[in-house]
C-alpha positions as CSV (number, residue, x, y, z in Angstrom):
1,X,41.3,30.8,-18.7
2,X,38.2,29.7,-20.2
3,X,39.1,27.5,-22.8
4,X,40.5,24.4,-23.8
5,X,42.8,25.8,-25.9
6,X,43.7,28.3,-23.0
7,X,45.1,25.9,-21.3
8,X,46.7,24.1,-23.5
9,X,48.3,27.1,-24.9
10,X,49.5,28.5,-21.7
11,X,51.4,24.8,-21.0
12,X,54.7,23.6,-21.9
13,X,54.9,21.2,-24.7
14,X,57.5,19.1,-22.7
15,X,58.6,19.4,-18.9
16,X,59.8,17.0,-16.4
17,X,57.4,16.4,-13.5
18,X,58.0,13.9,-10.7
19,X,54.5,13.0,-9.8
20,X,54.7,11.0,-13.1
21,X,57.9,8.9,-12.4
22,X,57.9,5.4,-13.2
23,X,54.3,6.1,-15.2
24,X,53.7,5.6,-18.8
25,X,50.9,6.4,-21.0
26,X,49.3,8.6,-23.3
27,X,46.1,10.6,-23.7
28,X,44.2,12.4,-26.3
29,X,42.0,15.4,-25.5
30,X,39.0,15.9,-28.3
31,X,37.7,18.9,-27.1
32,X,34.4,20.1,-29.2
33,X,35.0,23.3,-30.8
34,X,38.1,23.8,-29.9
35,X,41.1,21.0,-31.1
36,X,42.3,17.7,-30.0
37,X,45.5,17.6,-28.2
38,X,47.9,14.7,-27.2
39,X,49.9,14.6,-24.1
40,X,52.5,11.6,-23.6
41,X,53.8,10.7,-20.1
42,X,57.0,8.5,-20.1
43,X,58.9,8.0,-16.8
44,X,58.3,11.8,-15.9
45,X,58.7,13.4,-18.9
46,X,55.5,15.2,-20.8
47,X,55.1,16.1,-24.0
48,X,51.9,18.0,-25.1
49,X,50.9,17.9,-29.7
50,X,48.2,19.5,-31.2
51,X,46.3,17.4,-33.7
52,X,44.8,13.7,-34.1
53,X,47.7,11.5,-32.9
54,X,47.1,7.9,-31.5
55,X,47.0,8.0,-28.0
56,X,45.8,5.0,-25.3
57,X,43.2,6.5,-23.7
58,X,40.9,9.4,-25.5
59,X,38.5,11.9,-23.6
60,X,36.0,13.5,-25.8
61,X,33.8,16.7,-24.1
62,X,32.5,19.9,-24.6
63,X,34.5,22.6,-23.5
64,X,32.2,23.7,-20.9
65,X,32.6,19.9,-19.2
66,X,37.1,20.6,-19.8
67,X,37.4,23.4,-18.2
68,X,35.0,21.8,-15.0
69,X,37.6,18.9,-14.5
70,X,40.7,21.5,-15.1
71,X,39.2,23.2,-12.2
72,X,38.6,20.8,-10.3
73,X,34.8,21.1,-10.3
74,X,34.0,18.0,-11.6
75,X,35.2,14.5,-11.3
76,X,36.2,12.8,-14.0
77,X,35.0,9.3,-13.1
78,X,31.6,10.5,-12.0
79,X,31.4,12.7,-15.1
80,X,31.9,9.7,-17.2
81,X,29.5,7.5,-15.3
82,X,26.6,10.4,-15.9
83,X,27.8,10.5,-19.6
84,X,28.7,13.9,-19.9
85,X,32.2,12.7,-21.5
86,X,33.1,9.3,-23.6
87,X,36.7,8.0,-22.7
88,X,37.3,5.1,-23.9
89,X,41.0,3.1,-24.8
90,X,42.9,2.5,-21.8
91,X,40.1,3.2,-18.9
92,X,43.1,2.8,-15.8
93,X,44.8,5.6,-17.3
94,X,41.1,7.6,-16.2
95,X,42.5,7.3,-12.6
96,X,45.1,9.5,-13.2
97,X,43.8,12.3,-14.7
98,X,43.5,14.4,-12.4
99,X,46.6,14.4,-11.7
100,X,47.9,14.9,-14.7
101,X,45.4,18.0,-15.5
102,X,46.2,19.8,-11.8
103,X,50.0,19.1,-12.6
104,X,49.8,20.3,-16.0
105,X,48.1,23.9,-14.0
106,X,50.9,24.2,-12.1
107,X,53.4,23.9,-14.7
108,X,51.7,26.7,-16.7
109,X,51.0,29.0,-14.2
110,X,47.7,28.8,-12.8
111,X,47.4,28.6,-9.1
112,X,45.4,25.3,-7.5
113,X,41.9,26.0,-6.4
């Protein structure tokens, strides 16, 4: 995968994960050249929309700077203290993720590096 839209094509638009029990929240991905996607997190449950939907916290990059976090090559937090990204909304919901991205690999098929 090499893209955003890779990877959000290759996940499921809804699955059940329990490293997201008892968590709420909801992001938006904006990812330069390639689409904005939403994914919602409600007591386990995921649900993944393309297009412009309100969401608490939003990440804006490049797609060069998405597919770094996906793989685990960059930090987020230290990406967005450098300024390579904007996030802004709900900042606590940056802590987690990572999680949420490495989960979301999982669930669509591509091994953890």
């Amino acid at each position: 995968m090499t893209t955003a839209r890779d990877v959000f094509d290759r996940l499921p638009a809804q699955r059940e994960d329990p490293e997201f029990e008892d968590w709420n929240g909801s992001y938006k991905f904006d990812v330069d050249g390639q689409g904005t996607w939403t994914a919602t997190v409600h007591d386990g449950k995921v649900e993944i929309h393309e297009g412009d939907i309100h969401a608490e916290c939003v990440i804006h990059c490049s797609n060069e700077e998405f597919m770094r976090l996906f793989h685990g090559e960059q930090n987020l937090m230290t990406a967005w203290m450098q300024g390579r990204l904007e996030a802004y909304g709900d900042l606590a919901l940056l802590q987690r993720f990572h999680g949420f991205l490495r989960s979301g690999a999982r669930a669509g098929g591509e091994a953890d590096r």
